[in-house]
C-alpha atoms as one frame of an Amber mdcrd trajectory, in Angstrom:
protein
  28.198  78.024  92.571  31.200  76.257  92.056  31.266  73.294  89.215  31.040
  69.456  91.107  33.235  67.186  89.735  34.294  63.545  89.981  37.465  61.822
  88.783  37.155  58.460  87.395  40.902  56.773  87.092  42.767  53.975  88.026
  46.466  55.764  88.303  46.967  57.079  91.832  49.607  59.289  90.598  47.248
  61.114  88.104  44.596  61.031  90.272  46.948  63.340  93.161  47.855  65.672
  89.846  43.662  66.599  89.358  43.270  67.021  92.662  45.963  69.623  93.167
  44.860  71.656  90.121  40.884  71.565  91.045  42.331  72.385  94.858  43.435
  75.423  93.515  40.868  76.282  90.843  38.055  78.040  93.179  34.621  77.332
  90.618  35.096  73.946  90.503  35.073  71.598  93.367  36.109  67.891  93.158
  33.389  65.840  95.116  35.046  62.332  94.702  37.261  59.827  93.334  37.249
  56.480  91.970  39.780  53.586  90.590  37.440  51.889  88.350  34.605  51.826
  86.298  32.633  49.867  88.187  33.249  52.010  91.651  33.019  55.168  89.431
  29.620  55.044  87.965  28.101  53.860  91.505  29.867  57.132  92.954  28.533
  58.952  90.383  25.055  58.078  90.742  25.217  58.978  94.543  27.196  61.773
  94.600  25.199  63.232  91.226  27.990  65.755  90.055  27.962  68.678  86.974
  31.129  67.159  85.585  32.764  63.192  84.879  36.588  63.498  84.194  36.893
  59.450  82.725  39.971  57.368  82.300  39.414  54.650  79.243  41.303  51.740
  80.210  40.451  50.296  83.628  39.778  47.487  85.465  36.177  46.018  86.096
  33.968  47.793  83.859  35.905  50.322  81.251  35.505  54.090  80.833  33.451
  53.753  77.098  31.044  51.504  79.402  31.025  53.711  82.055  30.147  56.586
  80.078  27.239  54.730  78.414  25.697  53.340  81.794  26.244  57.189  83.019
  24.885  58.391  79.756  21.307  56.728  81.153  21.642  56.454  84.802  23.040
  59.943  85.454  22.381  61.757  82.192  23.208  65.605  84.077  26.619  64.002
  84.597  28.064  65.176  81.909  31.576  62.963  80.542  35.000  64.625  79.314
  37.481  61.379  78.839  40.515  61.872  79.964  42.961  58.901  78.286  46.342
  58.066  76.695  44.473  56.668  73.385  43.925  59.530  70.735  42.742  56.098
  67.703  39.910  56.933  65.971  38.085  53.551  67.753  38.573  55.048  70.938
  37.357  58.614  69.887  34.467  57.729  68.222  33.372  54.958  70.705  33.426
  57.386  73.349  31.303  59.934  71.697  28.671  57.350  71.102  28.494  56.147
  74.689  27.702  59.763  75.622  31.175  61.702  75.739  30.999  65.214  75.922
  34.190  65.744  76.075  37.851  64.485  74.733  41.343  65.343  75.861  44.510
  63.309  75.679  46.546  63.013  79.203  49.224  65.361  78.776  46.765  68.275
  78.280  48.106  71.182  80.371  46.309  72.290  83.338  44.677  75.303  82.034
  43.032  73.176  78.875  41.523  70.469  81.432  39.727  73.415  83.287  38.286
  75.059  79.924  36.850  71.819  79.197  35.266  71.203  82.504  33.884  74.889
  82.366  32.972  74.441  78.788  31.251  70.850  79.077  29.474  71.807  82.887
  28.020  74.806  80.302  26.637  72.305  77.748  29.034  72.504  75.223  31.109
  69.832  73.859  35.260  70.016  73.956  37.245  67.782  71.889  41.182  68.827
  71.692  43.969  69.574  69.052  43.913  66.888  66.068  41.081  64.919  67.868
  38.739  68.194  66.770  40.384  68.371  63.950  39.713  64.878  63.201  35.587
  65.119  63.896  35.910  68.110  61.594  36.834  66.256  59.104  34.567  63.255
  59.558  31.476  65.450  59.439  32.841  67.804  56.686  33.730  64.757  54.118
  29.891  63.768  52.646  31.120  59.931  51.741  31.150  59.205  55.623  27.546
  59.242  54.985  25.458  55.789  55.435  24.497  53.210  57.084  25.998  51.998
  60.252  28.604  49.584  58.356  27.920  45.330  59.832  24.418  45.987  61.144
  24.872  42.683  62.858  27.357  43.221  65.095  26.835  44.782  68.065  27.977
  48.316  69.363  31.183  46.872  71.408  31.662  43.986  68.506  32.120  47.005
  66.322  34.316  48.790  68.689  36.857  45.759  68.318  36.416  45.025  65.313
  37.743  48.739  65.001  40.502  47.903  67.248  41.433  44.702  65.447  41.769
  47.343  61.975  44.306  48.849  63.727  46.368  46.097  64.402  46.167  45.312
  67.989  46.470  41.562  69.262  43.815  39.695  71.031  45.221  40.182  74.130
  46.496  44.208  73.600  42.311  44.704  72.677  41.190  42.649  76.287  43.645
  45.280  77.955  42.247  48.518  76.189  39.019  46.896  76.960  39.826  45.715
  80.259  38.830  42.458  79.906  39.917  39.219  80.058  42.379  37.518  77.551
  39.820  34.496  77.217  36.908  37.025  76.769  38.740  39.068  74.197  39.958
  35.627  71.913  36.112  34.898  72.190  34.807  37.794  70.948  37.132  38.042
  68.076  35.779  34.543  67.357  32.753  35.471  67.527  33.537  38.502  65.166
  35.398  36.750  62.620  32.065  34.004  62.790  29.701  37.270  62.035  31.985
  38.219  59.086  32.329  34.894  57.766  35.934  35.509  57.190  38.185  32.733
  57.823  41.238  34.600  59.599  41.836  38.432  61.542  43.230  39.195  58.150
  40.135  38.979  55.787  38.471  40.921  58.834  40.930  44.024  59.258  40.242
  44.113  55.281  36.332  44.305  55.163  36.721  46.589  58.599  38.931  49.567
  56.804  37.035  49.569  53.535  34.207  50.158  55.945  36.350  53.126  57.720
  36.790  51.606  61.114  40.758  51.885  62.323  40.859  54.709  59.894  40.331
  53.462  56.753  38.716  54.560  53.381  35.860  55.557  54.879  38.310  58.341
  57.836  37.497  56.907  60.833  35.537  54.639  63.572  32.506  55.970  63.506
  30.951  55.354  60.264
């Protein structure tokens, strides 16, 4: 029985590329499309497929959101992301929402069917340096503790990450596919938590705590 698969991803362009290679790949079959998050994890639900091929940045609702509303609604529906970003932040944040699954667009044809074949099988796939990477996070015994600023919450943290790497207030709303205005107010709101008076103090206390890959190697600690 051939693998059922939906593509989540808001470049039309991209989206025609998957669809050739899964046309000509007879075990798996590619049940539907969408452009955003929001239209992806309905068709998801309905169409309840093996395999979720998810773009990161889009508009309405963004693929780490996706693939933790997925992650509950549709847990069979198993998540390879699919993006341009290869940051710790978004690596990490995806593998908390539920990823199982991580390749970098410009992954050649025959890598992007392993890891549907792989991930439809149970297994997780995470390529090149990103493996590497997770290797390295799990082999180094410092990463281990506490989930560092207990008071923020999951997507605070995941800015917060993104603001240790040095993206503006208005690059982070477009990873995140939000608004500018919601963006400035939840660095606000960040900086608030921290009690820090300025993004600087904050990117400070955010690498010695490893997010944006600092001390501590990556986002996830």
């Amino acid at each position: 029985m051939a693998i059922r698969g939906v593509l989540v991803d808001d470049h039309p362009v991209f989206r025609d590329g998957l669809r050739v290679l899964f046309a000509a790949t007879p075990d798996v079959e590619l049940t539907g499309e969408a452009a955003d998050g929001v239209e992806g994890t309905e068709l998801v639900a309905t169409v309840q497929p093996d395999v979720v091929l998810m773009d990161l940045q889009m508009p309405g609702r963004n693929g780490i959101e996706a693939t933790r509303e997925l992650a509950t609604r549709v847990p069979q529906a198993r998540v390879v992301v699919l993006t341009m970003f290869e940051d710790d932040a978004s690596v990490f944040s995806a593998m908390r929402a539920g990823a199982r699954g991580y390749l970098v667009k410009g992954a050649d044809a025959e890598a992007i069917h392993q890891a549907v074949r792989a991930v439809a099988a149970g297994e997780a796939v995470f390529g090149g340096p990103i493996a590497s990477r997770i290797l390295g996070y799990f082999a180094n015994p410092r990463l281990a503790g506490p989930v560092p600023f207990p008071d923020l919450t999951d997507r605070e943290r995941e800015i917060l990450g993104l603001i240790a790497t040095g993206l503006s207030n208005d690059a982070i709303a477009e990873r995140l596919g939000i608004s500018q205005k919601t963006g400035r107010n939840a660095v606000s709101l960040i900086l608030d938590k921290l009690e820090v008076a300025d993004r600087a103090a904050a990117i400070v206390q955010a690498r010695e705590a490893g997010l944006g890959g600092g001390p501590r190697g990556g986002a996830f600690g």
